[in-house]
C-alpha positions as CSV (number, residue, x, y, z in Angstrom):
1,X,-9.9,-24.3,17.8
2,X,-7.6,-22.0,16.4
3,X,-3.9,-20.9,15.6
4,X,-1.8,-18.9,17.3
5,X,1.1,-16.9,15.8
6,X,3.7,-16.3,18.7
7,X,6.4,-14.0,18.6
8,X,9.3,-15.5,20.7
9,X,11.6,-12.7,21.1
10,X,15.0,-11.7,19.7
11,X,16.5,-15.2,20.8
12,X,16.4,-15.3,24.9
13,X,14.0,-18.1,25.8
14,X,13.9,-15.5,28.8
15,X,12.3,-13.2,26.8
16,X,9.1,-14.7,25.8
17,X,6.4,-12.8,26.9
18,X,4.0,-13.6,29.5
19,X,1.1,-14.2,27.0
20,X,3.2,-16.4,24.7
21,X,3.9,-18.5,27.4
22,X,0.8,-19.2,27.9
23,X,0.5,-20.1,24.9
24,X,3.0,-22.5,24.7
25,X,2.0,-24.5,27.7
26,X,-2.1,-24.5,26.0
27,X,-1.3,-25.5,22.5
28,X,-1.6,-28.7,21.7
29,X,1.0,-28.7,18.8
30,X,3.6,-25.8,17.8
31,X,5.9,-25.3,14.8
32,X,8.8,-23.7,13.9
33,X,10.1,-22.2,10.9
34,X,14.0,-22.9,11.5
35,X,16.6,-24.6,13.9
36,X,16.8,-21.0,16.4
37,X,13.2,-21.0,17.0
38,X,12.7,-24.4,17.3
39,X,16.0,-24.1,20.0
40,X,14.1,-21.3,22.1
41,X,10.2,-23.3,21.5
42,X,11.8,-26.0,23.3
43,X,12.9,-23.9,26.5
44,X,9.1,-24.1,27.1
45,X,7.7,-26.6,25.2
46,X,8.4,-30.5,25.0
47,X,9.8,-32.3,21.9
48,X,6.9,-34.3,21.7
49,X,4.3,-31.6,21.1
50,X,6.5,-29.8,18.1
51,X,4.9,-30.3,14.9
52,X,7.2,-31.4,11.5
53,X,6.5,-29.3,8.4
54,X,9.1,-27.5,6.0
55,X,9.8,-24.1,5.7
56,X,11.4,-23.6,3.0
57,X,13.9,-20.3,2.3
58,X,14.2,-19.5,-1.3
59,X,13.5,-17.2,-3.4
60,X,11.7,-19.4,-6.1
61,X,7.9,-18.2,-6.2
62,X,6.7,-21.6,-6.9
63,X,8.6,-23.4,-5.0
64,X,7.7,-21.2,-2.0
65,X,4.3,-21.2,-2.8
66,X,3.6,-24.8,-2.9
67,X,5.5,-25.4,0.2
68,X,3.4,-22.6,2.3
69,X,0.5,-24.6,0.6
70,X,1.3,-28.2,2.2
71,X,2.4,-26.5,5.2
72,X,-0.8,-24.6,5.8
73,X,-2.6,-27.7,5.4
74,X,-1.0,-29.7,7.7
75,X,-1.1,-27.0,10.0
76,X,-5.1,-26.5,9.4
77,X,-5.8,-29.8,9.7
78,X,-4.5,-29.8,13.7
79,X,-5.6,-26.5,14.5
80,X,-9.4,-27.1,13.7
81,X,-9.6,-29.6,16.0
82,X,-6.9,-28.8,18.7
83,X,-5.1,-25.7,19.7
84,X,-1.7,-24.9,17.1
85,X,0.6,-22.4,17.6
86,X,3.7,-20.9,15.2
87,X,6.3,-19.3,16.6
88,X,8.8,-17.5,15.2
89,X,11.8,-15.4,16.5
90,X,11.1,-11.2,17.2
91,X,7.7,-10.3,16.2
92,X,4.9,-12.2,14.0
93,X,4.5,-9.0,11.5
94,X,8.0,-7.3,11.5
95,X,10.1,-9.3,9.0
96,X,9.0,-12.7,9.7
97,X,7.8,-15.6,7.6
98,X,4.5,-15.9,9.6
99,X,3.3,-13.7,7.1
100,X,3.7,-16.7,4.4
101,X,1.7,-18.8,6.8
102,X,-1.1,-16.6,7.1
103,X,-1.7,-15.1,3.8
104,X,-1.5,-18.7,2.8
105,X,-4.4,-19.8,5.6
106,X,-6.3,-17.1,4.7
107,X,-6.2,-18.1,1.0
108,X,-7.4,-21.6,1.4
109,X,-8.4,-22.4,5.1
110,X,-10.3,-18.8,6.1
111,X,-12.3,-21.2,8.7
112,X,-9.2,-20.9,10.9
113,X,-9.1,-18.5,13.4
114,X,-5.9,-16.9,13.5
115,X,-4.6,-14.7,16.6
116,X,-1.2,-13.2,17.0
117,X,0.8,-12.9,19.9
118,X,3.2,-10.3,19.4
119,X,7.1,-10.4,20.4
120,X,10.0,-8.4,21.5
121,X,11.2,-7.6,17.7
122,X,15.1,-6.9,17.2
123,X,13.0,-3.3,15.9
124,X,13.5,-2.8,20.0
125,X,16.2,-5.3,21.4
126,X,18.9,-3.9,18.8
127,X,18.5,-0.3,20.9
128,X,19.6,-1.7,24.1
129,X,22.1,-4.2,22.8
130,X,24.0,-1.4,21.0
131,X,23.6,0.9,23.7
132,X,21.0,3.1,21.0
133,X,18.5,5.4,22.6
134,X,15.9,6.7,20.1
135,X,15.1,9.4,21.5
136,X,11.1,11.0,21.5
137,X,11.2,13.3,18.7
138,X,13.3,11.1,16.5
139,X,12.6,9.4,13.1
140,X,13.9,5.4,12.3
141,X,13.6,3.9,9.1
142,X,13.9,-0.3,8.5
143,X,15.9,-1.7,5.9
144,X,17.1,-4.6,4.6
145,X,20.6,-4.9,3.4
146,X,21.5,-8.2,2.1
147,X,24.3,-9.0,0.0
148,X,26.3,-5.6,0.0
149,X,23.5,-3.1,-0.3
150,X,23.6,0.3,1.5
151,X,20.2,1.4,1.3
152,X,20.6,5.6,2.2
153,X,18.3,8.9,2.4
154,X,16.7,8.9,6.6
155,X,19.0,10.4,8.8
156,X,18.7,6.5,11.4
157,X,18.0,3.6,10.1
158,X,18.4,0.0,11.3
159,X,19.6,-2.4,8.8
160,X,19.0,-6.2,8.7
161,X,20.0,-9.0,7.0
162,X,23.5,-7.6,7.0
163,X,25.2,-10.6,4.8
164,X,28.5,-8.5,3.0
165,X,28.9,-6.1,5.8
166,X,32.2,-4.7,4.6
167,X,30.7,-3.4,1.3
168,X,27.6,-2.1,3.0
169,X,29.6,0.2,5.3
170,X,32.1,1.5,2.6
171,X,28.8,2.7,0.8
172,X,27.2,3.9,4.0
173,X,30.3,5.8,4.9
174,X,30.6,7.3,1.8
175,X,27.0,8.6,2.3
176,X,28.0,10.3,5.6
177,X,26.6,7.7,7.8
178,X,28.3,6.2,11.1
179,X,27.3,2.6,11.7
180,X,28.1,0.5,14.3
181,X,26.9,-3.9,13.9
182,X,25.2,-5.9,15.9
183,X,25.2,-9.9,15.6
184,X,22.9,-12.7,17.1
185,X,21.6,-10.0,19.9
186,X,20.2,-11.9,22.7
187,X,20.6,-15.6,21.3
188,X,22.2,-18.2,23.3
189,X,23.5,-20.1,19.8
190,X,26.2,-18.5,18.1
191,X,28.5,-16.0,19.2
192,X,26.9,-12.1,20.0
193,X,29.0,-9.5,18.5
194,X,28.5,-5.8,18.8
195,X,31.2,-3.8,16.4
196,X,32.0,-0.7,15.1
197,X,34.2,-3.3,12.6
198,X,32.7,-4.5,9.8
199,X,35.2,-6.7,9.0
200,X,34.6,-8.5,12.9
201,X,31.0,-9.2,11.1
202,X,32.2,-10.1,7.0
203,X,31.9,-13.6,7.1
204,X,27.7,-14.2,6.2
205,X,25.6,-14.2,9.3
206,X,21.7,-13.8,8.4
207,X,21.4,-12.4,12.2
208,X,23.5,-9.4,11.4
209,X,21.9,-6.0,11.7
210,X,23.4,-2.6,11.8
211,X,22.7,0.9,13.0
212,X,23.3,3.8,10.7
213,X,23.2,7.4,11.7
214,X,24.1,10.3,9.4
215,X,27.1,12.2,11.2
216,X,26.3,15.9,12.1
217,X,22.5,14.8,13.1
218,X,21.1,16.2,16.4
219,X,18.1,15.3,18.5
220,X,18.5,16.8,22.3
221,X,15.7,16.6,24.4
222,X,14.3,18.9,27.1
223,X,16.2,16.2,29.6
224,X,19.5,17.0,28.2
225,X,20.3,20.3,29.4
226,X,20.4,19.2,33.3
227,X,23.6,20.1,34.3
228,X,25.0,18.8,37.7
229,X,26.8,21.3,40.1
230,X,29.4,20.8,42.4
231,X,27.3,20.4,44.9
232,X,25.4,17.2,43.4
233,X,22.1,19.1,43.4
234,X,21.4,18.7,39.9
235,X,19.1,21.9,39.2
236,X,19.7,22.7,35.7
237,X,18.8,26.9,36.8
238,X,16.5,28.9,38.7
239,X,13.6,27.2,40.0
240,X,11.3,30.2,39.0
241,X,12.5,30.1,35.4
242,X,12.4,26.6,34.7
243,X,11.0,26.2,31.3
244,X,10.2,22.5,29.5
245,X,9.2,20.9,26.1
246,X,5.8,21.3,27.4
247,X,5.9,25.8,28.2
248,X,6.3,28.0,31.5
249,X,6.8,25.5,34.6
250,X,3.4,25.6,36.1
251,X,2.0,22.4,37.2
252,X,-1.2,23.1,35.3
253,X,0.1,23.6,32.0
254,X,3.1,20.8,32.8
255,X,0.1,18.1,33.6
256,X,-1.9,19.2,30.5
257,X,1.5,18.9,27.6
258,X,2.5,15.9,29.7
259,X,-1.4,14.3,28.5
260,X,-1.4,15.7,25.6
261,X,1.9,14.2,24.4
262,X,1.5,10.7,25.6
263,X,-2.1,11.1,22.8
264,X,-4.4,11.1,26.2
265,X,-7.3,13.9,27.1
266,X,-5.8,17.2,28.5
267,X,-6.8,17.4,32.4
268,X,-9.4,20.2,32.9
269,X,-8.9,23.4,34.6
270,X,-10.5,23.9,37.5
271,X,-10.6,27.2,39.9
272,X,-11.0,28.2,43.6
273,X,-13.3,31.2,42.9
């Protein structure tokens, strides 16, 4: 049989993917690391079929390593003879403590087939909860900032683990950043908060994040130049002179930048004569 690492999405049982679904209903046991995914595993699975481990969170080496250890065995010892599943909240490999689970399987049970099912990561969901577009063309850089830091240097970055937000946006504003916080985005426990306040987020939330973006930065793409006239038309010029991203508006060279850009084969040329 094997194991199944599920991402369950930024917190909305809703947003479970198709494929972890499945999942869900085929395995015959599931664990969870905490009481958030636990709350959205049970949206689709019943109480009977979660599995009891412990997870710990410390930051003892030892400690964590021997709990991974009897953790990984339990967990071996259903899934290689029934189907197991672990779910955890976002995505299995962005910032989650699947990783624990399989570096520890791999280490000591290798004979267990591990697939991953990946998840909506707050990476994503924090964009449309904060109203964010990252635009194409744009860089974004992750960072953790627990306990007060204010990591600095790329011009966006999404912060998580925002624990002492008050001193992490004194520092970021001192660095020229603007920074606006985000708070248990798409869960149905807790209260969802999105702030340009940091003191609306001080008191310790491990589901704070934060955007950062240096003032002064600017990213406009092609798009962004459509102007609308009075008449609701919404021709940004002359039809003739129409330029894009991609060169002169011809449909030939349009098609083949369009290709090109989304990484597939530029169309060939063909020719009446």
């Amino acid at each position: 049989m094997s194991l199944y690492g599920v991402g369950l999405g930024p917190g909305d049982a809703g947003l479970v993917t198709v494929r972890g679904r499945q999942v869900l209903d085929d395995a015959d046991v599931v664990y969870s690391p905490g009481r958030l995914s636990r709350s959205v595993a049970t949206e689709h699975v019943p109480e009977e079929r979660i599995g009891d481990v412990d997870f710990p969170m410390t930051r003892d080496e030892d400690e964590l390593r021997r709990a991974w250890k009897a953790a990984a065995d339990e967990i071996a010892s259903r899934a290689r003879e029934e189907t197991a599943a672990f779910v955890t909240l976002g995505d299995p490999n962005v910032y989650s403590t699947f990783g624990h689970l399989r570096r520890t399987m791999a280490a000591f049970h290798p004979d267990v087939d591990v697939e991953i099912v990946p998840g909506v990561s707050a990476v994503t969901a924090f964009a449309t909860a904060l109203g964010v577009e990252i635009a194409s063309g744009t860089s974004l850089a992750l960072r953790e900032a627990a306990r007060g830091s204010a990591p600095t240097g790329p011009d966006r970055m999404v912060l998580f683990k925002v624990t002492d937000a008050p001193a992490t946006h004194e520092r970021l504003v001192d660095a020229g950043y603007d920074v606006v916080y985000g708070r248990r985005l798409f869960m149905e426990q807790g209260e969802t908060v999105v702030t340009e306040d940091p003191d609306a987020v001080a008191d310790r939330d491990y589901y704070t994040l934060a955007y950062a973006e240096k003032r002064g930065v600017e990213h406009e793409p092609a798009t962004a130049a459509f102007e609308t006239d009075d008449s609701g038309s919404g021709d940004a010029g002359s039809g003739d002179d129409a330029t894009t991203d991609g060169g002169p508006g011809d449909p030939t060279t349009l098609e083949r930048a369009e290709a090109e850009a989304q990484g597939d084969e530029p169309p060939e040329v063909t020719s009446d004569d």
